[in-house]
MITOR-580322 format. One record per residue (C-alpha): residue in one letter; x, y, z. Coordinates in steps of 0.5 Angstrom, whole numbers, plus 500, padded with zeros to 3 digits. Example, Ala and Ser with C-alpha at 12.3 -4.5 7.8 and 13.67 -1.06 7.14 Angstrom:
a525491516 s527498514 
This chain:
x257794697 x257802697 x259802690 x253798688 x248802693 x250809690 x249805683 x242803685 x241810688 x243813681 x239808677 x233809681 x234817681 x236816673 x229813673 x225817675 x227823672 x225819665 x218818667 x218825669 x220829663 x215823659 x210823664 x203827660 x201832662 x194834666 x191840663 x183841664 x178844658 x172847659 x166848654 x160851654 x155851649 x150856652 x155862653 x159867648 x156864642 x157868636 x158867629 x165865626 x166869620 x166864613 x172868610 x177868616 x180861612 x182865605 x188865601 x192870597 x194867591 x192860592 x187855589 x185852594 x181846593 x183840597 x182845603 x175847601 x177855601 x173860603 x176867600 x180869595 x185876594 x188878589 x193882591 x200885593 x206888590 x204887583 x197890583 x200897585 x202897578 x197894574 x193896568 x187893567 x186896559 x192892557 x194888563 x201890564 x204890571 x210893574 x214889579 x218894582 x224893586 x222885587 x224884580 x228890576 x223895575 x219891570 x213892567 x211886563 x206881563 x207876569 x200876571 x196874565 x203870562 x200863564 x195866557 x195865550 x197871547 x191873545 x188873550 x193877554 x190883551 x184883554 x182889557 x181886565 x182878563 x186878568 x181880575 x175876570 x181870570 x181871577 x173872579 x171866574 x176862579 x173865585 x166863582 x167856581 x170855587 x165859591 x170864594 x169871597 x173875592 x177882594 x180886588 x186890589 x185897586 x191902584 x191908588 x199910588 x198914581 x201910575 x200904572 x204901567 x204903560 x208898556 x211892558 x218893555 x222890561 x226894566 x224902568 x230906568 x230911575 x230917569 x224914566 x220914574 x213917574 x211921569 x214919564 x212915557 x212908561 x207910566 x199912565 x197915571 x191914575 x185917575 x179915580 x173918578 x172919569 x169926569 x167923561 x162918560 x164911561 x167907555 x161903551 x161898551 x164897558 x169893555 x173897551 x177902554 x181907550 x188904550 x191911546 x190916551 x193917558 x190915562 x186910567 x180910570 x179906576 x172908576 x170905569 x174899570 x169898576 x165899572 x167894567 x167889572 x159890574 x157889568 x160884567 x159880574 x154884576 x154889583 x157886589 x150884592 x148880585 x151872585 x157873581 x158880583 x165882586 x164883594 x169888595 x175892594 x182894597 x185901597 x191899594 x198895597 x202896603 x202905601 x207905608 x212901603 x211905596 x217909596 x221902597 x218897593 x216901587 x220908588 x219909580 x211909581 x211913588 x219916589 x217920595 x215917602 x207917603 x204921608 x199920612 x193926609 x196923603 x193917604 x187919607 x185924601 x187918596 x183914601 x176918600 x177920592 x177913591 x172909595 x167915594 x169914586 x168906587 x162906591 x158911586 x159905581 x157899586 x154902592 x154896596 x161894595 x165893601 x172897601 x178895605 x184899607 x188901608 x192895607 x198897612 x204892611 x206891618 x206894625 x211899623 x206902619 x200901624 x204905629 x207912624 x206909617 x212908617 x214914620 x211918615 x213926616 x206929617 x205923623 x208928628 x203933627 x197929624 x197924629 x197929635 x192926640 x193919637 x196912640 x198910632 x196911625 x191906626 x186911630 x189917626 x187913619 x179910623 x179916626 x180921618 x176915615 x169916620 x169924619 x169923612 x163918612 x159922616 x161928610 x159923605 x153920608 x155914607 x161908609 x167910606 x171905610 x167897611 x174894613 x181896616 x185892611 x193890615 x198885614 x202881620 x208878618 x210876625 x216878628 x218875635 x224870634 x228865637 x233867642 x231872647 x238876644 x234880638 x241881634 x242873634 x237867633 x232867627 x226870626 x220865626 x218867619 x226866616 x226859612 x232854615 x234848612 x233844619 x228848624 x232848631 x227846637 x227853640 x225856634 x219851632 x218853640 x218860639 x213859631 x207855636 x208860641 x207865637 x199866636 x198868643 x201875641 x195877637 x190875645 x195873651 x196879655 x201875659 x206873653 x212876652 x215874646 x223875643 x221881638 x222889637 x215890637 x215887645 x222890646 x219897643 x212898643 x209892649 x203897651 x200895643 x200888645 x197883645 x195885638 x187884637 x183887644 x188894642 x186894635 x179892636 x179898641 x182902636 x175900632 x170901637 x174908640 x174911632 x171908628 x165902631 x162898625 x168897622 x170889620 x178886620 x181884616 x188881615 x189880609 x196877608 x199873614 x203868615 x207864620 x213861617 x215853616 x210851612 x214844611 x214843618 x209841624 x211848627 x207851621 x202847621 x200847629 x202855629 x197856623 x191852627 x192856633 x191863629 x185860625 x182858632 x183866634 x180869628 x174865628 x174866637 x176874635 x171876630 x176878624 x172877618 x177874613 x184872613 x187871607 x194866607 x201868604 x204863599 x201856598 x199851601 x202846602 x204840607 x202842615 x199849612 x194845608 x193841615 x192846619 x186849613 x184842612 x182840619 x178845620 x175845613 x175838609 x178834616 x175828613 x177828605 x169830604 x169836605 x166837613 x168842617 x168846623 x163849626 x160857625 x158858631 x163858637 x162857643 x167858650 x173854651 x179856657 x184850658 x188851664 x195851660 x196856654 x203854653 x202847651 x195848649 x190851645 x182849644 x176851640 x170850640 x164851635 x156849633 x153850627 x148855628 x144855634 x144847633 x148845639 x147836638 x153836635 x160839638 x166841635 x173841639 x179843637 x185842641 x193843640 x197840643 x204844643 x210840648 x215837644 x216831649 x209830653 x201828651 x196831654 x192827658 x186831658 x179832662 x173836657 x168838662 x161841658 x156845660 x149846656 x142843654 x146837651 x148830653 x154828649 x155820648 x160819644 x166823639 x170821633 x177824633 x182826626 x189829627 x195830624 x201831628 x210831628 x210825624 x206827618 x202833615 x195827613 x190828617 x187821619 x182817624 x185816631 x181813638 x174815638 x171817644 x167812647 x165814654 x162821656 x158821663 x155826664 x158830659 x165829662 x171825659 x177824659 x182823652 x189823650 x192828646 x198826643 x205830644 x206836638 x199833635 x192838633 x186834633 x178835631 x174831636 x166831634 x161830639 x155827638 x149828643 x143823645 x137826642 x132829646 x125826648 x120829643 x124829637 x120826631 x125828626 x131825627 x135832628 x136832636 x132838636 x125838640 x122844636 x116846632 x116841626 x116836631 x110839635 x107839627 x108831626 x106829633 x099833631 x098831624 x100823628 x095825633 x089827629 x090822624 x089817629 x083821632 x080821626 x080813625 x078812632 x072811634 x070818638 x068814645 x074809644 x081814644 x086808646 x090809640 x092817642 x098816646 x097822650 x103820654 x107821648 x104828647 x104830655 x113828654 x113833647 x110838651 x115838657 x120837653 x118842647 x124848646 x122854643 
């Protein structure tokens, strides 16, 4: 007998520790569509190298080690350390022959796709020095530049442009970034034209020329260097194309936010400054208030995460390292990683948490950097990546730092590498969710859960039309759904929802349970455990709405008058019984200006 009752005991203690670790979890999501409205950015869903049709991209950059060395005249690139010091043909090779020759097919090959996609595009400019001259393969150190293998960059021609704009002087030694600017806004017209280039960045990861291509730039950069570089090439493109946008300085991670990679003249330069950046916005708005004009419209940085698995910094894996399998606490550690770039309680597992934690979380700290030296100017990263794109981690991890950009006003984000499995999922649930191309919304609008380490949320409008909402919620627990209560505040009476998700098990986003019982504005849903869902809400339209758009406005006050004169008109002055002027009372009660 006491055998069986201690069994018992542990049985029913067995049981309730089971349905306590799969129990849901109770979390409380606030909207409200009237308060922190502001545009979200169309460019924060861009890519790098990527077509992305499936996933109704929006911006596309053409960039990254390559782009240092390439020569628009003849199209040959330098691979630097990534590939043997080659100059050859790799980014036109996918060409016939013939073609390949050219002058600038390859950034016209690349703005024809970006136009028929209907994508902001971003061209990277060479600042570093030389371009390649040939493309006979490996650049011996003896051969670093200057040497015959190289053609050195010059910024502004002091000569008359090439004419006709597309044949450049392939026999001298130089290349004019001016004139290949040049070419581009005759062939596409200026950046504020349909076809034109929107914008152009000042070269690729300066902090890392020393690393990556030490034949072009041997010596380390240093920060007036880049500053010099900077204003001598904005100030040469913006005499071609005005009213361009240029990006820089494309910082390649936080050790070049922080020193420039620990640059010789930082220490001097940047007396006074927290990091490079305030120095580099700082320079930047002087020199525009010198120049009469912008030389700088967006601060150009990469951010490759650090934060890694084991709190250990010498063991685990890095989130971004690939593995053949993903353990738990390293998919744990990737979708917890967003709420570096805004949560100020978050600690993560890196050397930028363990050495610079006065710099995090990341956004508010750069967007005060903006605002301190530099108001005006836009953010951009234009490489990022969160790792695992196979994995649900990835995909989850990616929707949550979609969602902060657009909640943080970064105009665009440019992913690295393709976009394929859950990193297709996570651009296609806020820009194709439904395989017709709908998205999520421009506008957003306040959303707060009461629990960030399992959950995220976003929600937006399109415009000041609120009749329909947009919510996007993540669910991050390996083990437990969410059951989850919305509450929304605003003008509108929301009566039913559908929801499309993807989750652990697959990467395709599909219809699940809809929402069918909203009162008064409060509903109660179920969030999958690991799952990202796109709920739309649709709202009851307002009495007085004519025109079927759930809006009382003054096109519906238009067709209620033109109703009422005409029935005015055919009604035999002392005998009104045809004009509702009940109706006319209720529109003018309801009418929203």
């Amino acid at each position: 007998m006491y055998k069986l009752t201690i069994n018992i005991v542990f049985v029913l203690l067995f049981i309730c520790i089971c349905s306590t670790v799969h129990a849901d979890i109770s979390v409380n999501f606030s909207i409200d569509t009237t308060q922190e409205r502001a545009s979200i950015s169309p460019y924060i869903y861009g890519t790098n190298y990527s077509l992305g049709a499936a996933e109704n991209t929006t911006a596309r950059r053409i960039g990254g080690n390559r782009l240092t060395g390439y020569n628009w005249e003849n199209n040959f690139s330098h691979a630097g350390q990534d590939w043997y010091h080659f100059n050859d043909n790799y980014l036109v090779q996918n060409l016939p022959w013939d073609q390949q020759q050219i002058p600038g097919i390859c950034i016209s090959e690349f703005q024809d796709e970006c136009l028929a996609a209907g994508e902001y595009p971003l061209v990277t400019l060479q600042m570093a020095g030389y371009v390649s001259a040939d493309g006979d393969y490996e650049v011996l150190e003896e051969e670093t530049a200057p040497s015959d293998r190289w053609k050195e960059v010059v910024y502004a021609k002091p000569t008359a442009f090439c004419s006709p704009p597309n044949e450049p002087n392939i026999d001298d030694d130089y290349v004019y970034i001016d004139e290949f600017v040049n070419f581009l806004v005759d062939r596409y017209g200026d950046a504020c034209s349909p076809s034109g280039i929107k914008a152009y960045s000042l070269d690729n990861e300066p902090a890392l020329w020393s690393e990556t291509h030490p034949r072009i730039h041997h010596d380390k950069v240093l920060c007036v260097e880049l500053i010099d570089k900077s204003v001598a090439l904005s100030s040469a493109v913006k005499d071609v194309d005005p009213n361009c946008s240029i990006f820089g300085p494309t910082l390649y991670g936080f050790a070049a936010y922080n020193d420039l990679q620990g640059a010789a003249d930082f220490s001097s330069v940047g007396t006074g400054y927290e990091w490079f950046i305030d120095y580099y916005l700082d320079e930047m708005e002087l020199q525009a208030v010198s120049a009469g004009r912008r030389l700088l419209d967006v601060l150009d940085l990469h951010w490759y995460p650090e934060a890694r698995d084991d709190p250990n910094l010498s063991s685990g894996n890095r989130i971004l390292d690939t593995l053949a399998s993903y353990p738990r606490e390293n998919a744990e550690a990737r979708m917890q990683a967003p709420r570096t770039l805004w949560d100020p309680d978050y600690s993560e597992y890196s050397w930028i948490q363990y050495y610079f934690s006065d710099f995090l979380p990341l956004l508010p700290k750069i967007q005060n950097s903006i605002d301190t030296y530099y108001p005006g100017t836009k953010l951009a990263f234009t490489e990022f990546t969160y790792g695992a794109p196979e994995h649900f981690s990835g995909g989850i991890a990616m929707t949550d730092a979609l969602g902060i950009f657009g909640k943080y006003g970064l105009f665009m984000t440019n992913y690295w590498g393709d976009l394929d499995d859950y990193v297709s999922a996570a651009y296609k649930i806020y820009r194709n969710y439904d395989g017709n191309n709908s998205t999520f919304g421009d506008t957003k609008v306040l959303s707060t859960t009461t629990d960030k380490v399992n959950s995220s949320i976003y929600a937006s409008i399109f415009g000041n039309n609120d009749t329909q909402l947009h919510i996007i919620v993540i669910n991050k627990n390996y083990d437990n759904d969410i059951s989850g209560s919305f509450d929304i505040t605003g003008p509108r009476v929301y009566s039913s929802g559908n929801v499309w998700a993807f989750d652990s098990n697959s990467p395709d986003i599909s219809n699940i349970t809809p929402i069918n019982s909203i009162t008064g504005n409060s509903f109660s849903y179920t969030v999958p455990s690991l799952s990202v869902c796109h709920m739309i809400l649709d709202a009851d339209c307002p009495v007085g709405d004519l025109n079927d758009d759930c809006q009382v406005e003054w096109q519906d006050l238009y067709l209620f008058t033109q109703d009422w004169l005409e029935l005015a008109g055919e009604a035999n002055l002392d005998d009104l019984n045809g004009v509702n002027f009940f109706d006319f009372a209720l529109l003018a009660q309801n009418w929203d200006l």
